[in-house]
C-alpha positions in Angstrom: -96.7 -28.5 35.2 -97.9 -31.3 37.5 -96.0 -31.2 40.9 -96.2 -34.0 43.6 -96.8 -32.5 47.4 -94.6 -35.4 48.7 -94.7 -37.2 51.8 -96.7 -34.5 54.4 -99.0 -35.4 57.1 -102.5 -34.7 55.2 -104.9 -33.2 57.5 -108.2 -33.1 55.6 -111.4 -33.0 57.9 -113.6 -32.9 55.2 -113.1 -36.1 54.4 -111.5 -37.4 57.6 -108.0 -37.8 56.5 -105.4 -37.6 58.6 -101.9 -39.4 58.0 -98.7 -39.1 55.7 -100.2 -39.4 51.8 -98.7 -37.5 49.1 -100.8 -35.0 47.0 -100.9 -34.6 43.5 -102.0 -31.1 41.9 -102.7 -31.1 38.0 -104.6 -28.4 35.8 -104.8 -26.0 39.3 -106.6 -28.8 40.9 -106.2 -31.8 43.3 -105.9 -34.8 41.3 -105.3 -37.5 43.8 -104.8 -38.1 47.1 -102.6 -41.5 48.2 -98.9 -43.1 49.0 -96.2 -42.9 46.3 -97.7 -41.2 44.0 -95.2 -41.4 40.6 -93.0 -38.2 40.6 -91.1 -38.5 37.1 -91.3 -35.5 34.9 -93.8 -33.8 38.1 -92.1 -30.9 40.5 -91.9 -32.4 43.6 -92.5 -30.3 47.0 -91.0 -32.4 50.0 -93.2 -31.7 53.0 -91.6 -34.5 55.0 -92.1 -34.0 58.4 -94.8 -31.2 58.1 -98.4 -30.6 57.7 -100.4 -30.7 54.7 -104.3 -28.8 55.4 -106.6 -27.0 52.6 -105.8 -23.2 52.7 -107.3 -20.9 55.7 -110.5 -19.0 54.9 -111.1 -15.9 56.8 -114.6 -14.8 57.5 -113.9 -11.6 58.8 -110.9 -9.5 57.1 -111.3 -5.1 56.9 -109.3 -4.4 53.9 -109.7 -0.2 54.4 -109.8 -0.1 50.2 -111.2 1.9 48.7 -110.9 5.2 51.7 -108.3 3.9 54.2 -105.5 3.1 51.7 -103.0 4.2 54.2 -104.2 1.8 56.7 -104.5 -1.2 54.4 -105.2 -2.2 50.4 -106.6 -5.3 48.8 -103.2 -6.1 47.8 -101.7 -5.9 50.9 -104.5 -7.9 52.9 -104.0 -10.5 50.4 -100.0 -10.4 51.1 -100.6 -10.6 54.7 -103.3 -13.7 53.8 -100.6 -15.6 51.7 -98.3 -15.2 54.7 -100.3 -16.9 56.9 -101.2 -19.6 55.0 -104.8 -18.3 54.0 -106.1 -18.7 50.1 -109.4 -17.0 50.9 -110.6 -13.6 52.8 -113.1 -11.8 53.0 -113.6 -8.1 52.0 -115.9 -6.2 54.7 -118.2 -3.6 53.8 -116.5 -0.7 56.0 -114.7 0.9 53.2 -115.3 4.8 52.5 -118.1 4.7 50.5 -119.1 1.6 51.9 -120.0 -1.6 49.7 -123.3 -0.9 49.6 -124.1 -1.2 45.7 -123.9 -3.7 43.0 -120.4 -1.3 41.2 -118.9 -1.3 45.1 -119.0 -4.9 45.1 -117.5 -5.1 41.3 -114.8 -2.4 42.4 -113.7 -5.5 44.8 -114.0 -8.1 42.5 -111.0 -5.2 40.0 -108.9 -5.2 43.1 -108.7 -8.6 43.5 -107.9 -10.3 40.2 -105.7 -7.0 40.1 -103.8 -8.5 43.2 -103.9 -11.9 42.0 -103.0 -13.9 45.4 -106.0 -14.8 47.2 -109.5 -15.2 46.9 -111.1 -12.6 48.1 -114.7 -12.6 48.6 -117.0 -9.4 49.1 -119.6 -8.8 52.0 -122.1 -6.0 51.3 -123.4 -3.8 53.8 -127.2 -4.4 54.8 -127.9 -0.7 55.3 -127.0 2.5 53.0 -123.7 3.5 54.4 -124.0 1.1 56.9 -125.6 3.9 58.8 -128.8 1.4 60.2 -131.5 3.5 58.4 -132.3 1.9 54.7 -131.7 -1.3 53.5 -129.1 -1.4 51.2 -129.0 -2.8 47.7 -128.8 -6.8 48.5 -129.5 -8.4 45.7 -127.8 -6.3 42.8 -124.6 -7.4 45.3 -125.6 -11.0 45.5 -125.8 -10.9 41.3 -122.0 -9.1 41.4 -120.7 -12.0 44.2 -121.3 -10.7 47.5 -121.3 -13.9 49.9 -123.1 -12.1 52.5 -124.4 -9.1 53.8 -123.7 -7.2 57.4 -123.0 -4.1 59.1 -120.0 -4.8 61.2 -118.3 -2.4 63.8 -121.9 -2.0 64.2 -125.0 -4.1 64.6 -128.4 -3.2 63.2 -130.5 -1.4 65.6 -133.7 -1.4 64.1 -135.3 -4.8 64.7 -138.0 -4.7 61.9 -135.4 -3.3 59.7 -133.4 -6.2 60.3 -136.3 -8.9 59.8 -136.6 -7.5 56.8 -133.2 -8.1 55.7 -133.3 -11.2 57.0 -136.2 -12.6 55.0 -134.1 -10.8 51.7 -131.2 -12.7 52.7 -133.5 -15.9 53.2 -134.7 -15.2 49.6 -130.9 -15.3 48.3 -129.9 -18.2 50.3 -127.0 -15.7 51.9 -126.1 -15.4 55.1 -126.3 -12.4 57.6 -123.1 -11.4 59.8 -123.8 -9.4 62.8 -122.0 -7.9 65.1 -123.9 -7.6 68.1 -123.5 -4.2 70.3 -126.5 -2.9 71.5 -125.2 0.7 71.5 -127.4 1.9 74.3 -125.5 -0.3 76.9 -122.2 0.1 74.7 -121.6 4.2 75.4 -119.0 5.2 74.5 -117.0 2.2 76.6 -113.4 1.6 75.8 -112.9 -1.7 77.3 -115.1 -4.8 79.0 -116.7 -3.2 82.3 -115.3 -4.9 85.3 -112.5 -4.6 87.8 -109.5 -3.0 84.7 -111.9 -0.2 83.6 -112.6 0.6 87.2 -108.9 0.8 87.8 -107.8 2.9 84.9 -110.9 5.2 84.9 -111.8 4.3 81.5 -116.0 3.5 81.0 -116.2 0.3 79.8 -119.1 -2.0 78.0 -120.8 -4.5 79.9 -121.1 -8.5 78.5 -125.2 -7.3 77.9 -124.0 -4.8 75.2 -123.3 -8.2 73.1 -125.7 -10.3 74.7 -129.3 -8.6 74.2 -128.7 -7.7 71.1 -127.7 -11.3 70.3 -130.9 -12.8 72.0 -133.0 -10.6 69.6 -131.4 -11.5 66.5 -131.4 -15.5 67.3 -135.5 -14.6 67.8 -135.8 -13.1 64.2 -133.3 -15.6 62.7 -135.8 -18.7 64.3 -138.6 -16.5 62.7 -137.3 -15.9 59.1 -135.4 -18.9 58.9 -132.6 -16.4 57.6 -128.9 -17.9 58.2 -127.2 -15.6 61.1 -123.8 -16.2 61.5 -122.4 -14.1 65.0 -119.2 -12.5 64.6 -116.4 -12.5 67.2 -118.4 -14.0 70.0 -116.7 -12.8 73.6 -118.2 -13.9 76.6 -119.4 -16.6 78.1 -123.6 -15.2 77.9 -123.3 -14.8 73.9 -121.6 -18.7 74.2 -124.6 -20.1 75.5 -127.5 -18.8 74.2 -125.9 -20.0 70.9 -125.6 -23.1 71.9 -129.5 -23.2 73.4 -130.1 -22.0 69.8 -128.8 -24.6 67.8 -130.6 -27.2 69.9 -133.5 -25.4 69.0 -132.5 -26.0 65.4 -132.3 -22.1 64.5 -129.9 -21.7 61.5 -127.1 -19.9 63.4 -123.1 -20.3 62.9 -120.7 -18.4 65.4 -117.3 -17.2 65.0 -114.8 -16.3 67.3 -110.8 -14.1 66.9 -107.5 -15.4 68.8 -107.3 -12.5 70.9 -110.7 -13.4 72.5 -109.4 -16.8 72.7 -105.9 -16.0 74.1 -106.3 -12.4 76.2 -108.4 -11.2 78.9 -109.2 -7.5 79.7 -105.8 -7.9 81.7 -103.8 -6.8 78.1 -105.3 -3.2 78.1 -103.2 -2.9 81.9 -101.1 0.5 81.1 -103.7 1.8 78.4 -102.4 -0.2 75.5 -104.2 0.8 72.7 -103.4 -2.6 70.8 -105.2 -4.7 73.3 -108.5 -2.3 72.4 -111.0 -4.1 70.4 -114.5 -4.2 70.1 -116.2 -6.5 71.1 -113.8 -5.9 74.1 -111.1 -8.7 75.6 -113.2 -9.7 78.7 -112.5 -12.0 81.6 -110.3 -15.5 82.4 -114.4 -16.9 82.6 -115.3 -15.8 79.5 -111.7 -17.1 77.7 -112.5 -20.2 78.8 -116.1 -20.3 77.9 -115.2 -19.2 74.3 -112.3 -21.8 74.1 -114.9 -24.4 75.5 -117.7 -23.7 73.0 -114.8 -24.0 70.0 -114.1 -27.2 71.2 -117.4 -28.4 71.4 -118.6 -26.8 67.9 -120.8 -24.3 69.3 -118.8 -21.7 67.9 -118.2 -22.4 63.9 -115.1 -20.8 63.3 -112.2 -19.0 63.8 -112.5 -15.0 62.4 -109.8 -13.0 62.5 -111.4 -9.3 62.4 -108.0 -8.2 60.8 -108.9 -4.7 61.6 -105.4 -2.6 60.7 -104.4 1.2 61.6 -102.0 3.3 60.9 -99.3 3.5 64.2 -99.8 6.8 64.5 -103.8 6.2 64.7 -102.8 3.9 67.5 -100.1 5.9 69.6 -103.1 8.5 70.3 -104.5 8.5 73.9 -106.6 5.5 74.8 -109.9 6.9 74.0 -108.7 8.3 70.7 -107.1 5.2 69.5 -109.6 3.0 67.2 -110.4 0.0 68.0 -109.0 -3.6 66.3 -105.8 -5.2 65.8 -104.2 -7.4 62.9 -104.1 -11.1 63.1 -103.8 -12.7 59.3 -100.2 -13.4 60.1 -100.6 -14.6 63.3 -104.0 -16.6 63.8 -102.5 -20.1 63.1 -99.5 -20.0 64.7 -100.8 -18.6 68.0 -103.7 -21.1 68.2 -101.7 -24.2 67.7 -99.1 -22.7 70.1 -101.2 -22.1 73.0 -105.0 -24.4 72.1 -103.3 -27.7 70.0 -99.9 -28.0 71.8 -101.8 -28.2 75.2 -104.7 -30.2 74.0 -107.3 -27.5 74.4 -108.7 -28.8 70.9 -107.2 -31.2 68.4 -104.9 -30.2 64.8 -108.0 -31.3 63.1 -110.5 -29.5 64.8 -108.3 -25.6 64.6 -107.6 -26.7 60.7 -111.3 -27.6 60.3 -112.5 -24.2 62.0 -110.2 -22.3 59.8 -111.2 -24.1 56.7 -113.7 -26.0 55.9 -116.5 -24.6 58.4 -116.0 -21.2 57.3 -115.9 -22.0 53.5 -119.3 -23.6 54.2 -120.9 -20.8 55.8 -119.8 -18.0 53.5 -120.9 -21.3 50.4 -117.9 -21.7 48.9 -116.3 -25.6 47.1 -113.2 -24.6 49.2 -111.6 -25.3 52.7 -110.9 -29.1 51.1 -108.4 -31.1 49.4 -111.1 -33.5 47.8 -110.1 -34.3 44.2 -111.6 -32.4 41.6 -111.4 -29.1 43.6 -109.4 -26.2 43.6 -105.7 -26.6 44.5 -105.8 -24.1 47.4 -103.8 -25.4 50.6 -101.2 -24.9 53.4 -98.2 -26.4 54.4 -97.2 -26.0 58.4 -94.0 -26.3 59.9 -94.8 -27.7 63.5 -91.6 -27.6 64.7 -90.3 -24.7 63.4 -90.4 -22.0 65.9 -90.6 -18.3 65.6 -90.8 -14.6 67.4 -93.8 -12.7 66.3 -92.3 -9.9 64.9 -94.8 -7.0 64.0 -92.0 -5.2 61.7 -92.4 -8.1 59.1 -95.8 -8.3 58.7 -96.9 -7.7 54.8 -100.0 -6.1 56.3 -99.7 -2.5 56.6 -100.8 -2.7 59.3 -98.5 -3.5 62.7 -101.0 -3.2 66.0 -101.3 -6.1 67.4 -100.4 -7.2 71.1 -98.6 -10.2 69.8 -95.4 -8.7 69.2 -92.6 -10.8 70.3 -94.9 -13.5 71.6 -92.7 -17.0 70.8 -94.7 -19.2 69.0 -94.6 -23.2 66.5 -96.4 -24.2 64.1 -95.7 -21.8 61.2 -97.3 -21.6 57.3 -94.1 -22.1 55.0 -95.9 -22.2 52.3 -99.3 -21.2 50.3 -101.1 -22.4 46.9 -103.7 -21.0 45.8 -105.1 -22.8 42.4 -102.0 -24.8 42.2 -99.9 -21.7 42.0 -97.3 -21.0 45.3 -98.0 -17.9 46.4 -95.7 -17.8 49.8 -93.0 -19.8 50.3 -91.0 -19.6 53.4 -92.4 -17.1 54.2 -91.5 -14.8 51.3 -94.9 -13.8 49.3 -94.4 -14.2 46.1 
């Protein structure tokens, strides 16, 4: 059935739209775009007074399956997605085994159209076992539908190892997602070195950890002319040499998380493990620096890293406790609570960093609402306000440091294809 999405402020930065239109959605698609739009014998979906933006796509989503079901599962991921009003994730490579094979990649492909929410797209390792040793099967992924390759929780230490990749992933017109710790400076740190890991004892990881190892791989990328994208950028350093590096016109996209965004190091006071994260939360500088290079585009896009654990995985001491935290359920709502409602960056800008930039770099036809293309979109409540509560996530997974943090500006509800899959909040 054709439904009318009726009377919503339409923000569409793809196509610079922003004002109250109505939306028509026909055959799973948009059909048109424009002011009273006939509703007789169409559903009609009153968005009156809220906001109308193509679905979220997250870069950067661990869905633990298959190996860390307990943490995790495609179909819970997706749940937590739909919640938060994203229609596509993506499905990293740190699994147990890892996604390093053409089957690993199809075994993705089963458990989403199994879960039947979301788009979920797969990123293969670039290594065997992401272990940093042997490339791994790129381009039998690429032919199953990996978007990209990358190693994440780890970068790839071997520089001519990595060029080679690179010029692979040239070859397939993919890009490369790194995660930049140069492991040598790294240790075994807990949290960003400075004046917290002094004071609780803890060894922590230094801004260079991120930083020479991102200075190397912007030299190979400028080489190979491979597409890099940087994964949760956190400190000021990794900030600018991207930016130097676009002017240079090397092919390089950045991404950075809310909690590098909205917490310093401050959030691990008292050893609290869900304000442990790698990279780490680092200084009121480097907050500002990342928020800055958002604004300004240097940074692409907004990544998640929804990285769940089990609580019981997270009650251990600090040093025990793994790192990452959830955030599927609560990216949008914290960013236009505390960057949009104080005008650190515009509606449009947050909705095109969570949309239509990152469905460009993975080379995707979403993150729009342009006619002819898939019906996947969002509709926000910016006045509605809420209490992060981590007890009603759909992710299984509940660390984050969020937890009662108040917060506006909250997904009611989620198509994907022109079906509703959250409404109000309940998943359907």
């Amino acid at each position: 059935m054709e439904m009318v999405i009726r009377g919503g402020t339409v923000v569409d930065p793809s196509q610079n739209i922003d004002g109250i239109f109505d939306v028509l959605v026909a055959e799973g698609k948009i059909a048109r775009i424009a002011q009273n739009i006939e509703a007789e014998g169409r559903e009609i979906i009153d968005a009156a007074g809220k906001v109308v933006v193509p679905g979220f796509i997250d870069l950067h989503t661990h869905l633990r399956q298959p190996g860390g079901e307990a943490k995790e599962t495609v179909l819970t991921g997706s749940r937590a997605a739909a919640a938060g009003g994203y229609t596509g994730i993506t499905a990293l490579p740190n699994t147990r085994p890892v996604i390093d094979n053409a089957q690993m990649v199809a075994r993705q492909n089963e458990l989403a159209a199994k879960a039947n929410l979301v788009r979920v797209w797969p990123v293969g390792a670039v290594t065997k076992g992401s272990e940093g040793n042997e490339l791994a099967e790129i381009g039998g992924m690429v032919k199953q539908g990996a978007r990209a390759v990358t190693d994440d929780g780890r970068g790839v230490p071997d520089a001519r190892l990595l060029r080679n990749a690179m010029l692979y992933c040239r070859e397939l017109d993919i890009p490369l997602f790194e995660h930049c710790e140069e492991e040598a400076l790294a240790g075994n740190g807990q949290l960003h070195e400075g004046v917290v890991s002094a004071r609780l004892g803890l060894q922590g990881m230094p801004a260079a950890a991120e930083t020479v190892m991102l200075a190397r791989d912007l030299v190979l990328a400028k080489e190979t002319g491979c597409r890099i994208h940087i994964m949760h950028v956190s400190c000021a350093e990794a900030v600018e040499l991207i930016r130097k590096a676009k002017k240079e016109g090397i092919p390089v996209t950045a991404e950075v998380t809310p909690h590098h965004l909205l917490l310093t190091d401050e959030a691990v006071e008292g050893y609290n493990t869900n304000a442990k994260m790698k990279p780490p939360l680092r200084t009121a500088e480097d907050v500002a620096a990342v928020r800055k290079g958002l604004a300004d585009g240097t940074i692409d896009a907004v990544g998640t890293d929804h990285a769940p654990h089990t609580e019981s995985e997270k009650a251990n001491d600090f040093i025990s406790a793994p790192f990452g935290i959830v955030g599927l359920e609560t990216a949008f709502p914290l960013l236009y609570t505390h960057l949009v409602r104080p005008g650190v960056i515009s509606l449009s800008q947050l909705v095109e960093r969570m949309s239509w930039r990152p469905a460009a770099i993975l080379g995707v036809p979403h993150g729009t609402l342009k006619p002819g293309g898939a019906a996947d979109l969002a509709i926000i409540d910016t006045q509605q306000e809420q209490i992060i509560e981590k007890e009603r996530f759909y992710s299984k997974g509940k660390n984050t440091p969020f937890d009662r943090w108040p917060v506006t500006g909250i997904p009611v509800l989620t198509m994907v294809a022109g079906t509703v899959v959250m409404r109000d909040g309940k998943v359907e």
